[in-house]
C-alpha positions as CSV (number, residue, x, y, z in Angstrom):
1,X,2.7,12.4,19.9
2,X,1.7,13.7,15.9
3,X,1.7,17.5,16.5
4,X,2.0,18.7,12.7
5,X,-0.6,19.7,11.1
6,X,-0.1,21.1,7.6
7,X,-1.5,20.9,4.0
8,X,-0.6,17.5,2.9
9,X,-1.4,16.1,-1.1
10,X,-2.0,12.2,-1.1
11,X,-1.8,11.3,-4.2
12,X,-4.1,8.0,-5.2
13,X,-6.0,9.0,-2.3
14,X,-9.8,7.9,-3.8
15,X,-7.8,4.1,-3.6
16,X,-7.6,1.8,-0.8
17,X,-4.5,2.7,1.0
18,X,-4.7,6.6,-0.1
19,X,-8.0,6.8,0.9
20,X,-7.7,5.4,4.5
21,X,-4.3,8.1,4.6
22,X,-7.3,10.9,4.1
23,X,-9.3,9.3,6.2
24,X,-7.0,9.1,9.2
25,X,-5.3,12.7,8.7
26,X,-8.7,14.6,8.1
27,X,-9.9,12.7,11.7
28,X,-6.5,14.3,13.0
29,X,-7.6,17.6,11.8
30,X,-5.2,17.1,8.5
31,X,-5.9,20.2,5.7
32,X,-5.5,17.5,2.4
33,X,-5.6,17.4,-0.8
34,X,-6.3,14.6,-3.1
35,X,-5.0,13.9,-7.0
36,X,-6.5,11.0,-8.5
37,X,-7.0,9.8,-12.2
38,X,-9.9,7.5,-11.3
39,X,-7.9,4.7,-13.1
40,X,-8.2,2.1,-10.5
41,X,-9.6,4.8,-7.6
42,X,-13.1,5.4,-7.1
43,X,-15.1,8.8,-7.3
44,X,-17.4,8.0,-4.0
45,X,-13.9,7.1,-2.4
46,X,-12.9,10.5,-2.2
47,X,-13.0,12.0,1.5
48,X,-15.4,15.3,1.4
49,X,-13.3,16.9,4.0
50,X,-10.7,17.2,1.3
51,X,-9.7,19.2,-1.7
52,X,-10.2,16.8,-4.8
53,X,-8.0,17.0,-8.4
54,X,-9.2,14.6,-11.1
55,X,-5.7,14.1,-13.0
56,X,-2.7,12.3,-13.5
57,X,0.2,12.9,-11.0
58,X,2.3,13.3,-14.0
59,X,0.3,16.1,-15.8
60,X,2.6,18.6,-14.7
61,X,0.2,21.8,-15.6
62,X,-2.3,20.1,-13.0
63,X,0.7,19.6,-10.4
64,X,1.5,23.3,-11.2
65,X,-1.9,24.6,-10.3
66,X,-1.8,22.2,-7.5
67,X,1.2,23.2,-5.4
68,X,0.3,26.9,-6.9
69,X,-3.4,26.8,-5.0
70,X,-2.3,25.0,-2.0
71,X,0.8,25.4,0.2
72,X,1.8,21.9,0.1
73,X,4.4,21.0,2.8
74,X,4.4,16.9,2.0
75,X,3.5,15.0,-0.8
76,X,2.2,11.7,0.2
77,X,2.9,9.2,-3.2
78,X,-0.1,6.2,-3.0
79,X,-0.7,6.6,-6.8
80,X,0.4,3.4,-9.3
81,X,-1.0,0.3,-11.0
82,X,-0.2,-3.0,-8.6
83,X,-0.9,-5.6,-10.4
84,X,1.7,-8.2,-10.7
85,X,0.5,-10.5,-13.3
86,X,-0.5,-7.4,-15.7
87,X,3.1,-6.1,-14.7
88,X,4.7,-9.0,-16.6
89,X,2.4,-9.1,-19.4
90,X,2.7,-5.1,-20.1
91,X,5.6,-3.3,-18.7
92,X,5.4,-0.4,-20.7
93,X,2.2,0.5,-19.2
94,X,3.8,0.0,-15.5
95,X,6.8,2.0,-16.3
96,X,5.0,5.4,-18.0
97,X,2.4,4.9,-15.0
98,X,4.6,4.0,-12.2
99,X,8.1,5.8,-12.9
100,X,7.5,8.4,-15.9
101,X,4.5,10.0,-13.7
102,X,6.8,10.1,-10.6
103,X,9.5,11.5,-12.0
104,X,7.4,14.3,-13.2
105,X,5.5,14.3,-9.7
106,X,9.2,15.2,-8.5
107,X,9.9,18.0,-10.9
108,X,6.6,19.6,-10.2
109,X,8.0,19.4,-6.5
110,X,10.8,20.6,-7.1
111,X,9.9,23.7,-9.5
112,X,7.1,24.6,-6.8
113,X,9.5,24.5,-4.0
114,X,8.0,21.2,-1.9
115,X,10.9,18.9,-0.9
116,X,9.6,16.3,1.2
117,X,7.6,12.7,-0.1
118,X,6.7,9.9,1.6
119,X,6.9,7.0,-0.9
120,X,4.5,4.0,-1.0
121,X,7.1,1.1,-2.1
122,X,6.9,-2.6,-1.9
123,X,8.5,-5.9,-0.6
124,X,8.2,-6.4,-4.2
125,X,11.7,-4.9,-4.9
126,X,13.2,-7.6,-2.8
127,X,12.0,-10.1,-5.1
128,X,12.7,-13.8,-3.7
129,X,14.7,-13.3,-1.1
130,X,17.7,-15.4,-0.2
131,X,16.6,-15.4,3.5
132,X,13.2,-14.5,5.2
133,X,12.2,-12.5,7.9
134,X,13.1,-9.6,5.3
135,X,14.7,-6.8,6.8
136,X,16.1,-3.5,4.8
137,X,19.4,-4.6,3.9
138,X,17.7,-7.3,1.8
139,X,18.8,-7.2,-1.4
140,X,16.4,-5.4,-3.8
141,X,16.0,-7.5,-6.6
142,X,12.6,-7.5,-8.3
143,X,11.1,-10.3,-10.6
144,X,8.6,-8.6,-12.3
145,X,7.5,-4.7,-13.7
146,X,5.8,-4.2,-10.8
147,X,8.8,-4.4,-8.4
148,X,10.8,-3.0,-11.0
149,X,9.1,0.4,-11.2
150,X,8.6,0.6,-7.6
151,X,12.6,0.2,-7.2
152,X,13.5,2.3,-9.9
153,X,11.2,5.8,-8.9
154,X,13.1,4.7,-5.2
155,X,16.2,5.2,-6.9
156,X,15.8,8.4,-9.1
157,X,14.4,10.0,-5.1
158,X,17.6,8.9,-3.5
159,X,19.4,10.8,-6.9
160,X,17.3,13.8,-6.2
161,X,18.1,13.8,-2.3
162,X,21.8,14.0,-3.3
163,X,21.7,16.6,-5.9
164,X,18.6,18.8,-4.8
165,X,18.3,17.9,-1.0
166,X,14.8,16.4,-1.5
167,X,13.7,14.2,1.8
168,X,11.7,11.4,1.6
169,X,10.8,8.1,3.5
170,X,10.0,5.0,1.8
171,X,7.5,2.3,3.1
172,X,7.9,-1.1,1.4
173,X,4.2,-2.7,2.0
174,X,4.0,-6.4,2.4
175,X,0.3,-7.6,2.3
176,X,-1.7,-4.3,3.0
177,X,-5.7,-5.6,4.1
178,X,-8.3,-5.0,6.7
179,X,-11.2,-2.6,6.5
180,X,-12.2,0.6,8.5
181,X,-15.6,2.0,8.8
182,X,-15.5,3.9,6.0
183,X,-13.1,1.9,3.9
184,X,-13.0,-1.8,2.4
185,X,-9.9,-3.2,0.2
186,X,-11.5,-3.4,-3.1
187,X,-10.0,-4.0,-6.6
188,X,-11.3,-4.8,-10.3
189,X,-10.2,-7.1,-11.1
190,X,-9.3,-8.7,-7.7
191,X,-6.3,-10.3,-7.1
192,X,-5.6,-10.4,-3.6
193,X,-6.4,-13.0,-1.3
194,X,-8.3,-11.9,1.9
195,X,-11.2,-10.1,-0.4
196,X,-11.0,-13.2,-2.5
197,X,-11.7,-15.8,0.4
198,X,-14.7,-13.4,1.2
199,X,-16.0,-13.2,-1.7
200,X,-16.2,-17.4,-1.9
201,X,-17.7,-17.4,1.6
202,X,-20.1,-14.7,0.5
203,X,-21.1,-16.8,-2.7
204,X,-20.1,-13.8,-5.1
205,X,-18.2,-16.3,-6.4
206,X,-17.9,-19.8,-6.8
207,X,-14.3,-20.7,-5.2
208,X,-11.1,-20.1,-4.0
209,X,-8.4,-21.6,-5.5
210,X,-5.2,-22.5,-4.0
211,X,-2.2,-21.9,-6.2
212,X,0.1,-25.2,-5.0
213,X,0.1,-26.8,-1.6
214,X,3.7,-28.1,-1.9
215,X,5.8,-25.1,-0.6
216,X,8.5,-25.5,2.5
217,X,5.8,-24.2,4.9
218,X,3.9,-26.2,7.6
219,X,0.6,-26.7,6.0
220,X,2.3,-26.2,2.2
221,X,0.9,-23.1,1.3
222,X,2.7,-19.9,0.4
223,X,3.0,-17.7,4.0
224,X,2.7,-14.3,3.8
225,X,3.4,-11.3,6.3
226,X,-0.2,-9.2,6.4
227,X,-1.0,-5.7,7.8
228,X,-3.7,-3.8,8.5
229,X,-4.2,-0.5,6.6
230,X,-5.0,1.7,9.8
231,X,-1.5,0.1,10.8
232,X,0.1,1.1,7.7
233,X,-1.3,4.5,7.9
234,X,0.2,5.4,11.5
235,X,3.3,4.8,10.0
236,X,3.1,7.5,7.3
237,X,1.4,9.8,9.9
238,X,4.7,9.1,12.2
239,X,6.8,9.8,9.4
240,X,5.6,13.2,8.8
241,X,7.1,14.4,11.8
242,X,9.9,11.9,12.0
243,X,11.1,13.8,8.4
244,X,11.9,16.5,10.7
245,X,15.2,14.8,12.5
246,X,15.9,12.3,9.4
247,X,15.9,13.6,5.8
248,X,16.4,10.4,4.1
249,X,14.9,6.8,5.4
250,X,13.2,3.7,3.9
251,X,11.4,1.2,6.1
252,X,9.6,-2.0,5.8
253,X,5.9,-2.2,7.1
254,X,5.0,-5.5,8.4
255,X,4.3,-7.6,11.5
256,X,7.1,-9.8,11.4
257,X,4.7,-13.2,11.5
258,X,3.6,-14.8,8.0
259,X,0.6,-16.8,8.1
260,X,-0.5,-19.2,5.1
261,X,-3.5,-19.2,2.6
262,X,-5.1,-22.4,4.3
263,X,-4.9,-20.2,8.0
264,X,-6.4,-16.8,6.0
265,X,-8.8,-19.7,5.0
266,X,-10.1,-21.0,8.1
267,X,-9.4,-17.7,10.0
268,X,-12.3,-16.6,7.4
269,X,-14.7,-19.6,7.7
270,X,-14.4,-19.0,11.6
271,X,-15.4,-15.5,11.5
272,X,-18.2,-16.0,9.1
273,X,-19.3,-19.2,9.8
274,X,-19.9,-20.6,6.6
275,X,-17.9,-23.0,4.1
276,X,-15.6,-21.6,1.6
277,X,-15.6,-24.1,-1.4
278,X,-11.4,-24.2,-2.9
279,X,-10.1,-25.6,-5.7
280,X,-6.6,-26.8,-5.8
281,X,-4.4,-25.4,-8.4
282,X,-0.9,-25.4,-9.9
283,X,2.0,-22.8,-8.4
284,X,1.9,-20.0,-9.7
285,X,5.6,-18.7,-11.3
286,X,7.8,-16.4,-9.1
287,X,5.8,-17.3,-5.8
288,X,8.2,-17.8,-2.8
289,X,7.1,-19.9,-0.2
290,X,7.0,-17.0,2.6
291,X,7.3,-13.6,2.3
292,X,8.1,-12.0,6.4
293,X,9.3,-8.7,6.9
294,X,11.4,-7.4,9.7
295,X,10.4,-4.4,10.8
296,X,12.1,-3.8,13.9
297,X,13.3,-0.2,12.0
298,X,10.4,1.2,12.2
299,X,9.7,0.4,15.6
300,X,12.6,1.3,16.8
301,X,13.2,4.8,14.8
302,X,9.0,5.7,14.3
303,X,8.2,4.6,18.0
304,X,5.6,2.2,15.4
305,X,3.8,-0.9,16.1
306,X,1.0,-2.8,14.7
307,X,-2.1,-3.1,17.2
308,X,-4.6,-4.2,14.7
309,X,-2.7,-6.9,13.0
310,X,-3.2,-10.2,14.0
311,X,-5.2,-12.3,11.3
312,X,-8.4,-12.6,13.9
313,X,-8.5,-8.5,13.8
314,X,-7.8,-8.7,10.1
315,X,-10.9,-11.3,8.8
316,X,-13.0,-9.2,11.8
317,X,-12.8,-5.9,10.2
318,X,-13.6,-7.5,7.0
319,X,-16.7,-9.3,7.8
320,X,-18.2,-6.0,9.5
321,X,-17.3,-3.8,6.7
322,X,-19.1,-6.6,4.4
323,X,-22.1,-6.7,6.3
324,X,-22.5,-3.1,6.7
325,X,-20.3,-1.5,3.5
326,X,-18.9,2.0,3.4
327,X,-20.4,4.7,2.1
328,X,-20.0,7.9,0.9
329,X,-16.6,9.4,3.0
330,X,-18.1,12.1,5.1
């Protein structure tokens, strides 16, 4: 039972995944606030139950009137660029963004006297693991900014835990996807694979392509472990009390069962009905064939599990929320 229900700042919450956190906790009866920069967030994403900041997390003036205004008791942390391929290309911009802004996200924390975060990470700090299902104790070793960033803003918390007692819970995401009423997974430019497929069945564009169909999997395409949002979000909403009993915790968010971009595929054209033209392409560099997580952690320690899940709920929140798309957050 989620019985605390404090002032909370999310920040990245006009995204995807921040946005579905305001969502939830402003259903719950949540007081939030919302800093966003509007980089990759969008303005009519913003929840009008909450108090909204147009900013960088880093601009530690803003933060300062933040946690001055509001009496913050958890900091949420969506914000950061995700974007693999421009990770590689342009680091710099991944570290300032990613790790220079959190850090001084923490020092505004700390100088206002807030010492709990909840940490959006990634199964991209495992890199390609040496064994799969992935649990925590995989080693984190990232192939790309991306990961990179993600591991090293993990690290300077655990640092700030041991010398200023800061708490904090880390989720590492595997495939984040789905839709709510209010919210659909949207990105410019898109790169992920479930809004991709829709947009081929849709005709907003002209084909999916498949990126190698030689991997070790059943069908030879890359397998991958995908969750819903509203599954992703109980977890954080757990964790808010959980923080109470257990200052210092990371946990992987998954279902534990990968399924392959030729089953996302047909799991699409079965929902929709209509053909999805695909193209077959090359592998891309630094794909694994399946990336599975264990997450028996968290549903042993949060009392967590993911009810809307399975690839059928997935594609079936997708196509609603394509038929009837979000608007405005009321």
């Amino acid at each position: 039972m989620i019985t605390n229900m404090g002032k909370y700042l999310v920040t990245g919450g006009a995204g995807y995944i921040g946005g579905v956190c305001v969502e939830e906790m402003i259903k719950r009866g949540d007081s939030v606030v919302i800093v966003d920069n509007l980089s990759t967030g969008r303005k009519e994403n913003v929840h009008q139950g909450a108090v909204f900041y147009q900013g960088d997390v880093g601009d530690m003036r803003l933060m300062d009137k933040v946690f001055t205004e509001h009496q913050v008791e958890v900091v949420l942390h969506f914000a950061a660029l995700a974007l693999v391929g421009e990770s590689v290309k342009d680091p710099g911009k991944y570290f300032q963004n990613n790790l220079a802004q959190g850090l001084n996200l923490l020092d505004s924390m700390r100088r206002n006297g807030v010492d709990k975060i909840i940490f959006s990470s990634t199964c991209a700090t495992y890199g390609i693991p040496e064994k799969v299902p992935m649990d925590e104790a995989t080693p984190q070793k990232p192939i790309n900014a991306y990961g990179e960033s993600k591991l090293m803003l993990e690290k300077v918390i655990k640092w700030y835990h041991s010398a200023y007692s800061m708490k904090y819970t880390f989720f590492r995401y595997f495939n984040a996807c789905g839709a709510t009423s209010q919210s659909l997974e949207m990105h410019e430019p898109e790169t992920h694979l479930i809004p991709l497929v829709f947009d081929a069945a849709t005709e907003k564009r002209k084909n999916i392509t498949v990126f190698g169909t030689d991997y070790k999997t059943p069908d030879g395409t890359c397998r991958r472990d995908y969750i819903h949002v509203l599954d992703l979000i109980d977890a954080h909403l757990r964790a808010i009390d959980y923080m109470n009993q257990s200052f210092a915790n990371e946990f992987n968010l998954g279902t534990g069962k990968g399924y392959s971009v030729m089953e996302v595929i047909e799991a699409v054209k079965k929902v929709t009905g209509k053909d999805i033209p695909m193209v077959l392409g090359e592998r891309r560099p630094g794909d694994p064939d399946s990336l599975v997580a264990k997450a028996d952690k968290a549903m042993n320690e949060l009392g967590w599990q993911p009810t809307h899940s399975s690839l059928d709920q997935i594609v079936e929140s997708v196509w609603k929320a394509v038929q009837s798309p979000p608007k405005n957050k009321a």
